[in-house]
C-alpha positions in Angstrom: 72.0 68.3 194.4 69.0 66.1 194.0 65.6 67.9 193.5 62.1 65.9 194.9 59.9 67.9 196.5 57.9 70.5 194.3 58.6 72.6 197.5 61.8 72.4 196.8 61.3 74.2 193.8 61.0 78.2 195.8 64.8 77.5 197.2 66.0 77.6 193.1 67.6 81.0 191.9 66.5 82.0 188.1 69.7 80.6 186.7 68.8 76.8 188.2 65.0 77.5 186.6 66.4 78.6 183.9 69.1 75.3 183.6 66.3 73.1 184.0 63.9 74.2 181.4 66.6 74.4 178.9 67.8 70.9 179.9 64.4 69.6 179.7 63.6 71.3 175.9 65.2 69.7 172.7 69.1 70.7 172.1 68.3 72.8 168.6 65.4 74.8 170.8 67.9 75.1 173.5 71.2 75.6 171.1 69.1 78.9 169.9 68.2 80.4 173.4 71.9 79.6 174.4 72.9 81.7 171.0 71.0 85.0 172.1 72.3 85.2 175.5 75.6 87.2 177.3 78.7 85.0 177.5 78.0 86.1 181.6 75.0 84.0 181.2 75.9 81.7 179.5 78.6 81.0 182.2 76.5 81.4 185.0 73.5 78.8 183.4 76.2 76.4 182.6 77.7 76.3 185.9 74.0 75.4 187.1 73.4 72.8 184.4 76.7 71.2 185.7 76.2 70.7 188.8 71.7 69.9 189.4 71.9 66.5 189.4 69.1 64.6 189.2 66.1 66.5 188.7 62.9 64.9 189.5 59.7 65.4 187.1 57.7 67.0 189.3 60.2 69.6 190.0 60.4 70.2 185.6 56.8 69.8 186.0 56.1 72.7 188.3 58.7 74.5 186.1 57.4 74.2 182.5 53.5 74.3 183.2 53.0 74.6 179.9 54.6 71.9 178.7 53.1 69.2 181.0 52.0 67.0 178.7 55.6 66.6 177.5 56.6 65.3 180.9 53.9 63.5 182.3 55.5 60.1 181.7 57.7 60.9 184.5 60.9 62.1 182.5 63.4 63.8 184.7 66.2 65.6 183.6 70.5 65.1 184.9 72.9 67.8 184.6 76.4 66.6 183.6 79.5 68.9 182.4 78.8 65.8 178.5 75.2 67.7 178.8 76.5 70.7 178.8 79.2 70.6 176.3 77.1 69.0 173.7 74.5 71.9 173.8 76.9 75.0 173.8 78.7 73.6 171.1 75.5 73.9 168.6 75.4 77.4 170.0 78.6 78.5 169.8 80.8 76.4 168.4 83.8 74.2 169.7 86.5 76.8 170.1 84.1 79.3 172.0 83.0 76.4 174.1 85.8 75.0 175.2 86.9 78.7 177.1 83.7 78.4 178.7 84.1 74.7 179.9 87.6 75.4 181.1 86.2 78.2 183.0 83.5 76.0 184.6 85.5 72.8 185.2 89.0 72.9 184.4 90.4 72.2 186.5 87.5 70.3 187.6 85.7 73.0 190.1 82.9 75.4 190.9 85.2 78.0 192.9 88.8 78.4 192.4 89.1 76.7 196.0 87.5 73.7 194.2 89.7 73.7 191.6 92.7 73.9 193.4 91.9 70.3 194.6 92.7 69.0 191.0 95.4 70.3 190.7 98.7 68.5 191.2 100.6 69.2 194.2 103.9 69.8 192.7 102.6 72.4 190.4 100.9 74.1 193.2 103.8 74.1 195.8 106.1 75.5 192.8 103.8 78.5 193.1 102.9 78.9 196.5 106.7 78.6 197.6 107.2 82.0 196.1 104.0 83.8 198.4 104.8 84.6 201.2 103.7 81.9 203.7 100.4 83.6 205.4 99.1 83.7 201.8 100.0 80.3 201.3 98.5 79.5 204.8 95.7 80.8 203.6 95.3 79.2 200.5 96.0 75.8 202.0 93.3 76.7 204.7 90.6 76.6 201.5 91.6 73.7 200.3 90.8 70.1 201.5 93.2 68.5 204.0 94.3 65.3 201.8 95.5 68.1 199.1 96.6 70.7 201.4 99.2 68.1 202.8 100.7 66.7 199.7 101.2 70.5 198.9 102.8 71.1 202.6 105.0 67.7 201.8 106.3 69.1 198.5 107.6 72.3 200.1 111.1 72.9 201.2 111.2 72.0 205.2 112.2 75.3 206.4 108.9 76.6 204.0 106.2 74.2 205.0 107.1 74.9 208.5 106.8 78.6 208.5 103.3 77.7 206.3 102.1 75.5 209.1 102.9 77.8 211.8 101.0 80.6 210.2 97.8 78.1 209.6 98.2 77.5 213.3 97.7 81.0 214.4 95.2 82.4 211.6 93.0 85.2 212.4 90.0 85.3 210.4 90.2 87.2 206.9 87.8 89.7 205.6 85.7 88.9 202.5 88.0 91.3 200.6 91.0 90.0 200.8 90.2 86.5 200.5 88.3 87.7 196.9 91.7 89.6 196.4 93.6 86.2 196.8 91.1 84.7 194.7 91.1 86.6 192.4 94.7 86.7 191.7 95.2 83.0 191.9 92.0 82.6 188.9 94.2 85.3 186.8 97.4 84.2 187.2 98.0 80.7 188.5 94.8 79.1 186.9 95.3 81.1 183.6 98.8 79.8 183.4 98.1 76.9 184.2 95.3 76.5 181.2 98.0 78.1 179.2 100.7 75.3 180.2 98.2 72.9 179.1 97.8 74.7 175.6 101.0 74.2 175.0 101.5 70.7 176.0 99.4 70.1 173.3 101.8 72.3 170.6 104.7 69.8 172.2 102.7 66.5 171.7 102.2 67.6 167.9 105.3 69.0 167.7 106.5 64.7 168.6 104.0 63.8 165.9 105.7 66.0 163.5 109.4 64.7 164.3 108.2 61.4 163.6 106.9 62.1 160.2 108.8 60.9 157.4 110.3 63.6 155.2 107.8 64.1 152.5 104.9 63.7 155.1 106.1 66.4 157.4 106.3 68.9 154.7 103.1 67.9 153.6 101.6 68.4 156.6 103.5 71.1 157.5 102.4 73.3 154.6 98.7 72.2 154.9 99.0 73.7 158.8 100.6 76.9 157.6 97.9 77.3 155.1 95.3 76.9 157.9 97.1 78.7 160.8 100.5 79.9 160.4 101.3 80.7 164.3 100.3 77.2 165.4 102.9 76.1 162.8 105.4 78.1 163.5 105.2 77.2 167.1 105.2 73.6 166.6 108.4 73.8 163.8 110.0 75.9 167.0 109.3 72.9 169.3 110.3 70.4 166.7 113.6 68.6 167.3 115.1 67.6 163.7 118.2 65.7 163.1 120.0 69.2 161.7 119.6 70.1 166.1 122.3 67.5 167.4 124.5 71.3 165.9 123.2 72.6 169.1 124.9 69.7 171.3 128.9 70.0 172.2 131.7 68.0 171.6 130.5 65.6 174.4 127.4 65.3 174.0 127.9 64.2 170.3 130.6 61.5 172.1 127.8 60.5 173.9 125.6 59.8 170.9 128.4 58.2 169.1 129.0 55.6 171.7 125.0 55.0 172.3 123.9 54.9 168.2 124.1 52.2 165.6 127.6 52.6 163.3 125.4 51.2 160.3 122.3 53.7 161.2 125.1 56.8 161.5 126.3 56.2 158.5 123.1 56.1 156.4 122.3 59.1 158.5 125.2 61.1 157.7 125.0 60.7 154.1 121.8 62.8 154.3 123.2 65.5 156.2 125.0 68.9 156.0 129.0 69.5 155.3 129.2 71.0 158.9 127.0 68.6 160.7 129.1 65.4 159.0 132.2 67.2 160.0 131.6 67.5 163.6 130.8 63.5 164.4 133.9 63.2 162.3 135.7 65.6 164.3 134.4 64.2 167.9 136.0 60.1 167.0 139.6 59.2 166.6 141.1 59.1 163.0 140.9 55.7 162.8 137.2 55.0 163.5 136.1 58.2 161.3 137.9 56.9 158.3 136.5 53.8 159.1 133.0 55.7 159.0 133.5 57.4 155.8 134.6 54.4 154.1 131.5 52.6 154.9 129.2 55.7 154.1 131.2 56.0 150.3 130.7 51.7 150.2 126.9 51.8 150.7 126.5 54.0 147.4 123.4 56.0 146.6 120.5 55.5 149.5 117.1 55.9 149.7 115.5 59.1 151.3 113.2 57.1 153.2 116.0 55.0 155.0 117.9 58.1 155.4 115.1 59.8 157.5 114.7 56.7 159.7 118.3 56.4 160.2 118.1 60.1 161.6 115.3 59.8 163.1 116.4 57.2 165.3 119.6 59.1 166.2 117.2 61.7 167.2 115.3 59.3 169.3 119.1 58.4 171.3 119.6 62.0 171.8 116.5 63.1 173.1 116.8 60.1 175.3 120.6 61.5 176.7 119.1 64.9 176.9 115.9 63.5 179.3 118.5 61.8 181.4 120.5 64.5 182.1 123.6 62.5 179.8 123.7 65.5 177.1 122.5 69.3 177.2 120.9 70.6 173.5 121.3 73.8 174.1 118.9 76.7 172.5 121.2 79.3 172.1 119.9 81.3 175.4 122.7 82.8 177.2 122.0 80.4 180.3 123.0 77.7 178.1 126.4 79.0 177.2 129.6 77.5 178.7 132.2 78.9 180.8 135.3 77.8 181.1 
């Protein structure tokens, strides 16, 4: 929204006014108002800040009479989410902030309908297919077309058609329910969703961590637990360490066999435990295990450091299996047991 006309100015609410004076003051001066307010007002200013635009200095003028000599080079003011961001953050601090920014633009969005725009259309039919299909008529009805119809596309047939029939003959819905639908999709799709992407970030570290060589990833390791113990415990939970290929069966350690380096097995081997060693053993033919051992008692004592890289990239082959659907690691959930 561009502002030009000091006419234009009537047309603000007190939360715009308000976003443009503390936009047009220094970031300390406004850091301190921000730091006395209700988070509700906070949110509510922000959202304003966000989404002004280009202010003209007439408009800040008329605004900040008092301060006219600070403007009267013509300085105008542009809301932005950077804006933003910067100046709650000497308020409130970065973890505070970054629940409020989430709330304002992630994803990018004023209203939940807007939001729903940025997100990806395969996450959003996975949810919708399990409404029934007049409340997913109705939320693809908010949304605009280009989105509504990669969702409709990423339904099942039988689904989307039902959906489309529904959007066909919609009545119109009363305020209430729509804010009831609204309201349900902010608490539980959008809040799962900014959860999901919470722990996408616990998985990316936990792939740091896996690459780590041994001494670093205990360093690092204790120096988390000593700063936050859950986030540590979650990402040693999604870590996948060479001692895991015990959660993969007889044919999935075939598999691995077949795919890895004999020299790299071996080095890797003579770093691990009785039981693990035993079961690559156990899952080749005599001839090739003896073969194996002979080679892992001829290479004498070996360096830690080529041990974890040997491991590591064994690690690397399964995961790869596992992504392609090759091998299953299981994680000891009853889904994940065999019948036979």
């Amino acid at each position: 929204m561009a502002i030009r006309r000091k006419g234009e100015n009537e047309k603000l609410t007190g939360a715009q006014k308000a976003a443009i004076v503390l936009m047009s003051i220094d970031e300390e001066t406004s850091s301190r108002i921000f730091s006395m307010m209700t988070e509700e007002e906070i949110k509510e200013i922000s959202h304003c800040m966000s989404s002004l635009g280009p202010v003209s200095s007439e408009s800040v003028e008329t605004l900040m009479g008092e301060f006219i000599n600070q403007f009267a080079q013509g300085r105008g003011v542009v809301g932005n989410m950077e804006l933003v961001e910067k100046i709650l953050e000497k308020a409130l601090g970065k973890e505070k902030v970054a629940t409020i920014m989430e709330d304002i633009s992630g994803p990018v969005g004023r209203t939940t309908w807007d939001k729903l725009n940025n997100v990806n259309e395969d996450i959003l039919a996975a949810y919708l297919k399990n409404e029934y299909p007049q409340t997913a008529a109705l939320v693809l009805s908010k949304i605009r077309p280009a989105q509504a119809a990669k969702v409709l596309s990423a339904f099942p047939e039988d689904f989307a058609m039902e959906v489309m029939l529904r959007m066909i003959s919609m009545e119109p819905v009363k305020k209430e329910v729509l804010s009831g639908i609204e309201r349900t999709l902010q608490s539980e799709f959008m809040s799962n969703l900014a959860a999901t992407k919470k722990n996408d970030t616990y998985e990316a570290i936990a792939e740091i961590f896996n690459n780590f060589d041994r001494n670093a990833e205990g360093k690092f390791m204790e120096l988390l637990e000593s700063k936050d113990a859950e986030s540590a415990e979650r990402i040693r939970e999604l870590m996948f360490t060479f001692d895991d290929l015990q959660k993969i069966d007889n044919a999935g350690i075939q598999a691995i066999i077949r795919k890895v380096d004999k020299d790299k097995l071996a080095i890797a081997l003579k770093g691990a435990n009785e039981k693990l060693r035993e079961m690559f053993f156990s899952n080749m033919s005599e001839r090739a295990a003896k073969i194996l051992q002979e080679d892992m008692e001829s290479k004498g004592p070996v360096r830690i450091r080529d041990v974890d890289e040997a491991q590591s990239s064994i690690v690397v082959v399964a995961k790869e299996l596992a992504d392609s659907g090759e091998i299953i690691i299981s994680d000891g959930s009853e889904d994940d047991q065999l019948i036979y």
